[in-house]
Phi, psi and omega in degrees: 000134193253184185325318210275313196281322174297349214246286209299309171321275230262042129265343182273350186253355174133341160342296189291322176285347176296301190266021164272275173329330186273312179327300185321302182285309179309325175276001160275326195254026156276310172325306203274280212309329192283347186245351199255000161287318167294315192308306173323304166313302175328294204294334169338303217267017167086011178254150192260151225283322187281342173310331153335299190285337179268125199282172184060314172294291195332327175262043228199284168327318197282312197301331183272017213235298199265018156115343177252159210283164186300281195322336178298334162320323161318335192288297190281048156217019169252163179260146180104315212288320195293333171297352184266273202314310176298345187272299250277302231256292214286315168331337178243345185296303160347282181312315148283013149232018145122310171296171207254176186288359180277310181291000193279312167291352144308287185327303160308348169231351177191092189280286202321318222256308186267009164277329160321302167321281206284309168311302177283326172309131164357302173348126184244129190295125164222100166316104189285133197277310174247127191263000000 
């Protein structure tokens, strides 16, 4: 049996639902360590940790973490606006634990990984005063 025929067999047998299915749990326990890295951030940050979890509240949470005023929440519902103010808000969230802006656009970009980071990590909340 050569590659090709061995490749058609075991897609007709299921393949695709395999790695469908493998895809699926990665993209699940990619979900959990970026929330259970945010739960963390939260409670760091004297906010409670299930806030995380609740949409709208969580970002209401994030906006006093990084230091800005509550209306900005209005913000972050027109489109286009919200990808600045949101890169803006984790940028500073950053900044108030003690990292620069390269990790703050981590934060903004690859959540699973730098929350994780910022949660589980040393990082102590020290509020930066003039934002």
């Amino acid at each position: 049996m050569n590659d090709f025929s061995y490749a058609v067999t075991f897609a007709q047998e299921g393949g695709d639902e395999a790695i469908g299915v493998v895809f699926l749990i990665v993209y699940f326990a990619l979900i959990i360590v970026a929330i259970a890295g945010m739960w963390n951030v939260f409670i760091k940050a004297g906010k409670p940790g299930w806030g995380s979890i609740i949409p709208i509240y969580n970002m209401i949470l994030l906006l006093e973490i990084a230091g800005k005023p509550i209306w900005w929440l209005i913000l972050l519902f027109i489109p286009l606006v919200s990808i600045v103010i949101a890169i803006l808000v984790v940028i500073d969230v950053g900044k108030n634990f003690g990292k620069g802006l390269g990790f703050g656009l981590g934060l903004a970009f690859l959540p699973f990984i730098f929350y994780p980071i910022l949660g589980f990590g040393d990082a102590q909340y020290q509020p930066v005063t003039a934002n």
